[in-house]
Each structure stands twice: as C-alpha cells, then as structure tokens.
C-alpha positions as a Python dict, from the first residue, in 0.01 Angstrom:
ca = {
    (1, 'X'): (0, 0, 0),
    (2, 'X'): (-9, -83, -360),
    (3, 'X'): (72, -436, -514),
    (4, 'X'): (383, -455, -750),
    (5, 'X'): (353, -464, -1092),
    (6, 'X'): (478, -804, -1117),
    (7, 'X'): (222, -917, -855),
    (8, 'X'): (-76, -783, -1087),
    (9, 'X'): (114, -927, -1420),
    (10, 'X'): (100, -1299, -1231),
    (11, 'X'): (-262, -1269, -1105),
    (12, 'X'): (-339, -1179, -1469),
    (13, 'X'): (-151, -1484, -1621),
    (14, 'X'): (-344, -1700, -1356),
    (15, 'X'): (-682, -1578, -1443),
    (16, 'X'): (-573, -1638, -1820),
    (17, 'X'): (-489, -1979, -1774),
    (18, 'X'): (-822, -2004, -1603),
    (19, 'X'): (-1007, -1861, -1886),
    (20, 'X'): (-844, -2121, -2127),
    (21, 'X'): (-935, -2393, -1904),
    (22, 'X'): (-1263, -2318, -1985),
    (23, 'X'): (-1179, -2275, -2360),
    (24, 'X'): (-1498, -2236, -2601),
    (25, 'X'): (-1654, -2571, -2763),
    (26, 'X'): (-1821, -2549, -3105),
    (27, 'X'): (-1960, -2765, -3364),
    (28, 'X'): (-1911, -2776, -3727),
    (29, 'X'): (-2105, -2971, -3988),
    (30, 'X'): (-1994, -3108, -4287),
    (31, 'X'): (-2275, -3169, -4575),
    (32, 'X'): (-2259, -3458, -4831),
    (33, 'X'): (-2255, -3252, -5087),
    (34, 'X'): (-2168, -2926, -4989),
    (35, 'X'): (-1892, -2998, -4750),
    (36, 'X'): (-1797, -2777, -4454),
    (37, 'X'): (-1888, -2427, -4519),
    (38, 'X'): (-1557, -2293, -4303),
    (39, 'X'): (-1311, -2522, -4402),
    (40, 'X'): (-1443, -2612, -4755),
    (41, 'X'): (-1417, -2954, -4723),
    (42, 'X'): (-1592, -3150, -4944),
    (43, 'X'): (-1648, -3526, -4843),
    (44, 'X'): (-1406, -3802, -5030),
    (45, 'X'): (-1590, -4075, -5254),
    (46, 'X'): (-1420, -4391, -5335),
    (47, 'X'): (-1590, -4535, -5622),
    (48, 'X'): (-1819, -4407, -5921),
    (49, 'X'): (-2125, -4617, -5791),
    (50, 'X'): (-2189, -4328, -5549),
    (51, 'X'): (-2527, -4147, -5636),
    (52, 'X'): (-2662, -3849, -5532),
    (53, 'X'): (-2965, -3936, -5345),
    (54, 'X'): (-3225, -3665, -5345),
    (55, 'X'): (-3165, -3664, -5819),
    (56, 'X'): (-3106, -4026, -5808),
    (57, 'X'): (-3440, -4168, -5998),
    (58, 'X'): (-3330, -4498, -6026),
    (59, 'X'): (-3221, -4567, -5593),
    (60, 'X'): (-3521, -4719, -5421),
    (61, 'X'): (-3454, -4575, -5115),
    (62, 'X'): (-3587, -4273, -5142),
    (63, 'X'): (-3653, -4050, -4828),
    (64, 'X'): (-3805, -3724, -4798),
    (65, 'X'): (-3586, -3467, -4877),
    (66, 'X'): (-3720, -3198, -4632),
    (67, 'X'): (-3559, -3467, -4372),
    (68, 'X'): (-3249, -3459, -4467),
    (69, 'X'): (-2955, -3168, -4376),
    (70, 'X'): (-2959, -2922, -4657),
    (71, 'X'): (-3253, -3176, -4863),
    (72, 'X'): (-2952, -3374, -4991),
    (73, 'X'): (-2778, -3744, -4921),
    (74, 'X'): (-2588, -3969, -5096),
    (75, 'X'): (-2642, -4348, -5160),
    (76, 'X'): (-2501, -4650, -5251),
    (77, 'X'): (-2579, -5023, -5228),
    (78, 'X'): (-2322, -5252, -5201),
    (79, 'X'): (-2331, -5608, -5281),
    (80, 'X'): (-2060, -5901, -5295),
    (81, 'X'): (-1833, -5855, -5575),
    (82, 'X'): (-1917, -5468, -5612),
    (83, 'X'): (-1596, -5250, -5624),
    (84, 'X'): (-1573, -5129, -5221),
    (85, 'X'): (-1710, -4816, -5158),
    (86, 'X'): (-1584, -4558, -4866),
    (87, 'X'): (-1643, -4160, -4802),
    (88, 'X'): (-1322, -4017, -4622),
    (89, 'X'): (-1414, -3724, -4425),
    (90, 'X'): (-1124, -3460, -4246),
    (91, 'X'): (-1144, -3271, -3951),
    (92, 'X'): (-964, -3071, -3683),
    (93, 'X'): (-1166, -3170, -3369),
    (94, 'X'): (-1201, -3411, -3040),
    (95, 'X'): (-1489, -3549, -3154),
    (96, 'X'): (-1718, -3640, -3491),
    (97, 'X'): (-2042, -3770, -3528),
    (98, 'X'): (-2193, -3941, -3882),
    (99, 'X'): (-2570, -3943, -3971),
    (100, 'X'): (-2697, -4151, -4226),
    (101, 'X'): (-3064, -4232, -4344),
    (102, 'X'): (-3191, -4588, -4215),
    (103, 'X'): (-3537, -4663, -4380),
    (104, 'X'): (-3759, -4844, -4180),
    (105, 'X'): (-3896, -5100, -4510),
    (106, 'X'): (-3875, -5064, -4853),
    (107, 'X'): (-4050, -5277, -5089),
    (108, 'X'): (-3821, -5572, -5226),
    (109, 'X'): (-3504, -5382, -5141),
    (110, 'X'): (-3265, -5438, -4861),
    (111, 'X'): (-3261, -5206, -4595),
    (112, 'X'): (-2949, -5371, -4448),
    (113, 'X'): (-2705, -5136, -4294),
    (114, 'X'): (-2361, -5259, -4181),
    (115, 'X'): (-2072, -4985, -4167),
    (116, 'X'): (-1719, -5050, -4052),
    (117, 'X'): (-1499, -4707, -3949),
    (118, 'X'): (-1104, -4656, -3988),
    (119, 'X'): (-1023, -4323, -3795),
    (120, 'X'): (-671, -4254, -3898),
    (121, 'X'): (-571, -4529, -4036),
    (122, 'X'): (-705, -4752, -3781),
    (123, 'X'): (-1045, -4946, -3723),
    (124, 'X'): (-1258, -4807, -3440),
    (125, 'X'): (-1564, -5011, -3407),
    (126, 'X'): (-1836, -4780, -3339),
    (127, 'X'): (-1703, -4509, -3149),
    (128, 'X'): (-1374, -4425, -3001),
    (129, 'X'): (-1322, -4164, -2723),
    (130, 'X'): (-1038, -3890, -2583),
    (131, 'X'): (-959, -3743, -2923),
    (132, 'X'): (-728, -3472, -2899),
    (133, 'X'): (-772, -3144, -3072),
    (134, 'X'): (-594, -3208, -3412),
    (135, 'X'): (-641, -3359, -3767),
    (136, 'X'): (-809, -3681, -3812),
    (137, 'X'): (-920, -3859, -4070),
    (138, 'X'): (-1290, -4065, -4093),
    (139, 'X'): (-1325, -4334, -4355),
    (140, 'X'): (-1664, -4502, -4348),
    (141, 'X'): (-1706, -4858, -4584),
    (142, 'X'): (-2000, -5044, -4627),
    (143, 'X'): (-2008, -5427, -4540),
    (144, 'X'): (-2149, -5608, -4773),
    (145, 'X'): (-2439, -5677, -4824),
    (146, 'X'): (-2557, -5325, -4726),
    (147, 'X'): (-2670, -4972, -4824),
    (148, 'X'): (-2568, -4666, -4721),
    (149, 'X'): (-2733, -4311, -4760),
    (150, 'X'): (-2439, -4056, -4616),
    (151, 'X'): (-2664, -3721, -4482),
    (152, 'X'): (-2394, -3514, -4301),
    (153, 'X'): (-2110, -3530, -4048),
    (154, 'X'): (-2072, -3285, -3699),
    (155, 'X'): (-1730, -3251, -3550),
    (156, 'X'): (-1655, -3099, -3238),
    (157, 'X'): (-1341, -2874, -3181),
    (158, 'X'): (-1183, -2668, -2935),
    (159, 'X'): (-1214, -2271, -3054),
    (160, 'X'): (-842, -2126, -3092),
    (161, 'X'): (-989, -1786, -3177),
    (162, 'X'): (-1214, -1746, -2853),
    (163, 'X'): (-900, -1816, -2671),
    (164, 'X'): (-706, -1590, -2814),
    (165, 'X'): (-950, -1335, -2745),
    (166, 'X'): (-1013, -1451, -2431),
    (167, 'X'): (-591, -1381, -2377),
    (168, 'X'): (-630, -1037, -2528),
    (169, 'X'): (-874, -919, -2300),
    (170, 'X'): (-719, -1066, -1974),
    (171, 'X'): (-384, -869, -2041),
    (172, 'X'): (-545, -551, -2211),
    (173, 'X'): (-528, -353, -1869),
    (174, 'X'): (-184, -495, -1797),
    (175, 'X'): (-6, -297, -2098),
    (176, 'X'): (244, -107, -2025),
    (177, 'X'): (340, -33, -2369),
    (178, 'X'): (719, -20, -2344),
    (179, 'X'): (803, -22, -2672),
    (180, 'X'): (695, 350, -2699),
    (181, 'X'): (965, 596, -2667),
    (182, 'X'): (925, 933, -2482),
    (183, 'X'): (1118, 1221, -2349),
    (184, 'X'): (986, 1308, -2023),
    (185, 'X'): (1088, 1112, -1692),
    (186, 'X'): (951, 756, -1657),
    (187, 'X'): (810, 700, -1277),
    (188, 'X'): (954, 476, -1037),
    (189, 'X'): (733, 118, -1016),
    (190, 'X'): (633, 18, -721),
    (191, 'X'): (868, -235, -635),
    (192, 'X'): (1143, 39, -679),
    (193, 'X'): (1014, 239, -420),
    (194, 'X'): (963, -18, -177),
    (195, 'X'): (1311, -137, -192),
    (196, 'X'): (1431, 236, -176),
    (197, 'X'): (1276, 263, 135),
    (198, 'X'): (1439, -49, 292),
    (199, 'X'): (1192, -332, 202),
    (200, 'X'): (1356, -611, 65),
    (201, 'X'): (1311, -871, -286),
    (202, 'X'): (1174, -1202, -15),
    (203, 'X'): (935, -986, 99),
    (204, 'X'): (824, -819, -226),
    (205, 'X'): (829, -1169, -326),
    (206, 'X'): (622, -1321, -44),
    (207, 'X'): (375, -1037, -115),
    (208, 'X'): (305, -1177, -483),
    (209, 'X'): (274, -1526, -367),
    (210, 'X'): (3, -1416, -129),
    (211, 'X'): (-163, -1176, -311),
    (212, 'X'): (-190, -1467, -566),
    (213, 'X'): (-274, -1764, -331),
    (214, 'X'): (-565, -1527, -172),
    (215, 'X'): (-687, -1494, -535),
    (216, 'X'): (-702, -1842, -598),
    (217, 'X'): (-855, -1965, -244),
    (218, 'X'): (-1120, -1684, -344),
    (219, 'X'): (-1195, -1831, -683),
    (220, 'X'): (-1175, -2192, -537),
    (221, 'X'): (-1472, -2049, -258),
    (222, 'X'): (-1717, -1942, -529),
    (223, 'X'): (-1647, -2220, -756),
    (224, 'X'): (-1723, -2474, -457),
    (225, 'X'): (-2029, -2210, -333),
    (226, 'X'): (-2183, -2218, -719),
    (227, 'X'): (-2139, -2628, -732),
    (228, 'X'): (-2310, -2650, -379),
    (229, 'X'): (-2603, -2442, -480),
    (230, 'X'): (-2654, -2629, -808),
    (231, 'X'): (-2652, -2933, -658),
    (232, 'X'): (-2911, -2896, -366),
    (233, 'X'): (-3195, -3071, -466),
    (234, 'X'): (-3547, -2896, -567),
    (235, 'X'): (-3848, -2953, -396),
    (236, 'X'): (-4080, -3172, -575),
    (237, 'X'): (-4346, -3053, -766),
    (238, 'X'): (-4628, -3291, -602),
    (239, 'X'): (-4576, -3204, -280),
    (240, 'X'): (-4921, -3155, -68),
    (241, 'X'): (-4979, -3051, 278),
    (242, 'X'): (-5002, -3316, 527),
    (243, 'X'): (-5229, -3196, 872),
    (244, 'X'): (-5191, -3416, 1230),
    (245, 'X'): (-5601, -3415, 1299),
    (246, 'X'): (-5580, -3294, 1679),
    (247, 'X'): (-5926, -3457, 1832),
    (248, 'X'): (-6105, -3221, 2076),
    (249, 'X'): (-6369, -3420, 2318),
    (250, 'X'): (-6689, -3288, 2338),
    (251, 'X'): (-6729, -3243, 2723),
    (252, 'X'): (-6385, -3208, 2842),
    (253, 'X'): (-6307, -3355, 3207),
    (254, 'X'): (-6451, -3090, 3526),
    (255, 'X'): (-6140, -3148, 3690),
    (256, 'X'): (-5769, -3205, 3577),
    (257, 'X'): (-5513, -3343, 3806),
    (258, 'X'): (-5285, -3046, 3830),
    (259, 'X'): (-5551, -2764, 3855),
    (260, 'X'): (-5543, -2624, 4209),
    (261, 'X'): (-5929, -2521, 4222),
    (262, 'X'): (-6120, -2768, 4094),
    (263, 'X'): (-6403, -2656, 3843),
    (264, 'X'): (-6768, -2794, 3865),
    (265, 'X'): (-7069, -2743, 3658),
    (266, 'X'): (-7267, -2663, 3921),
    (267, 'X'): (-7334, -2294, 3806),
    (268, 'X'): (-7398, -2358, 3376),
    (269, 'X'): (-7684, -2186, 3374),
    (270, 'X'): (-7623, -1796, 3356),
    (271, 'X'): (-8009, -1723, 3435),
    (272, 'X'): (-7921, -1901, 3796),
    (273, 'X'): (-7616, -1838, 3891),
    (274, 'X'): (-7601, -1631, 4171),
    (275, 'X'): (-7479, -1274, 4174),
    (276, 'X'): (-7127, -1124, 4278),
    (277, 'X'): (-7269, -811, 4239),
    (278, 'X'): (-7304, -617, 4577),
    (279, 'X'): (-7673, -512, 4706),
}
C-alpha cells in the first residue's frame, strides 16, 4: 500500500529542515587594500596619517611583503596628541577575525601594539562570541602609544545560496506541477482512493505521523551509530606484544599425583629395554 502524497510532502519538509540544520559555513577575506572581492568592500580609514605599507619608504616597520595577504598592509603609528586613527570594516557573518603584522624588534622604533575594538557601536575587548548571521560593523583604534600594520580581515557567514539549493533539490521529486493545465483526466491521489474505499482521514492521518516518526527514529539510529564509531578510541601506535614466559623443568617429576599408572625410568635406554615383540 502506497503512502499519501501528503505523507511524502512532510517527510520531504523534514529532511529539508534537516539539510538546513546543517547549513554550509564559508569564509570570506577582506584585503587592506583591495577589500572583499564578493562584496567589494573596501576597508574604512579614519585619518590621512594612514600609509600604505608595502610603498611606504619612510615607515620603519617594514616586513616582507611575500608575508603578507596579497604582499600589501597598511600602517600607522600613533602617538599622544596625533589625530585618532580607526579602520571600520563591514560584514554579513557570525564571526570575524583581524590580522595585523607584529614585528618582533625594530631598531629605535616602537613596536608597541595596543588595539581597542567597537563591534557595532559597542566595545568588545578582544573577542566577543554568538554573533548572529547579519550586518556588523568592526572599528579597530589604536591606543596610544602604538603602531598598527592592518594585513587583512576573515569573516565567517552562514551560505544562503547552498541552502537554497539544498531546498531545491529536497523538493525537486515532490513537484507536482499544478499550475500546468491539461485536457485529459487527472488521476485520483492516493488518499482519495483510500477514503473511497472506506478508510478514514485519523487513519490516513496516523499513517503520516508514523511514516514520519519511523523516518526520524531511523535518522536518529545512524546519527547515534556514526557518533559511536567516531568516538571509539584507536589503538595506540606503540603498542608491542607482551609474552607470559611459561618455564618448562628439565626432568619433569616420574610420577604425578593423579596418574593412575605410575611411570618410572627404569626402561630409558631403547638398546635394553626388553621386547614386546612375540618369539
């Protein structure tokens, strides 16, 4: 007997919502100078004592530029009673993450980094969890007395386009496509037949809700069966065999307790032991 149509339609939803559970995770960088290549985003500066690092002859921080994201940076010192300098930097995302350059020493120049961050308006610290998936806004200031060479930024967002895709898929077999129009006789579903032949809407109904708890205790089984087989533990590399020595005496006893017919060594000799053989 065949599912209704409804039954297959909700088992489809289900596994959809499943799918977007599991929603794709990517990673997006924005540049210094070029911005984010998707978005085109290009990163906010504050004030005009900004310089670009990697044609900036004059900054004495000078790194190599095959170490840096796209061989570029920008740099500024900032000193008391400099105009305050900041980089603002937008994103759509749950999480972002700012690299700078931090020199180990430089010859009489500070290498003094001290960086305060305001994520939407607010002061953060040095990191702030649980983002939701929406726009934010990343201002990073200098404390003075301090440089700062800005490399690049990575944000983390959830993928709308892999779940929509994701969607698609999961309801492209369940199409009926009844906005097409058509002459000929459209078949009775299912669910009309079984209530022409006497069964009734609670148990269609309890049919659906079975048909879909099944599916999810199924799903729940290998989910739990995948965890448990991850999780058992892998047999060390630097294990050795290990052998119980078992001594063996060299004349073991003539007699033993339990033996019926005692044993003696009165015949060791096979030149003088006497003969069973018959004359």
């Amino acid at each position: 007997m065949m599912l209704p149509r409804f039954t297959v339609l909700s088992l489809a939803y289900f596994l959809t919502h499943i799918s977007t559970c599991f929603a794709a995770v990517s990673n997006r960088t924005i540049d210094d100078t070029y911005g984010d290549a998707i978005t085109g985003f290009i990163p906010i500066y504050t004030s005009a004592n900004w310089n670009v690092g990697q044609n900036c002859s004059r900054c004495n921080v000078r790194p190599d530029p095959h170490q840096a994201f796209d061989s570029s940076w920008h740099d500024i010192t900032y000193n008391v009673g400099d105009e305050p300098p900041s980089v603002a930097l937008e994103f759509t995302g749950t999480a972002i993450y700012l690299f700078s350059v931090v020199p180990n020493t430089v010859p009489e120049s500070s290498i003094n980094v001290s960086l305060l961050f305001i994520l939407d308006g607010v002061p953060v610290g040095s990191y702030l969890e649980n983002l939701v998936n929406e726009p934010h806004t990343l201002v990073a200031e200098p404390n003075a007395p301090s440089i700062f060479l800005l490399d690049r930024a990575i944000y983390t967002f959830e993928d709308a386009s892999a779940e929509s895709a994701a969607q698609s898929s999961s309801f492209a077999g369940t199409n009926t496509h009844s906005t097409q129009t058509s002459q000929t006789p459209v078949p009775a579903t299912t669910s009309d037949s079984l209530q022409r032949h006497g069964v009734s809407t609670p148990i269609i109904v309890g049919i659906a809700v079975g048909a879909a708890a099944g599916a999810i205790l199924v799903l729940f089984t290998a989910i739990m069966l995948c965890v448990r087989r991850r999780r058992r533990p892998a047999p060390p590399d630097n294990v050795q065999a290990y052998i119980v020595p078992y001594r063996v005496d060299a004349s073991p006893p003539s007699y033993m307790p339990t033996d019926p017919y005692p044993k003696t060594n009165a015949f060791t000799d096979r030149d003088t032991a006497p003969s069973t053989r018959p004359t």
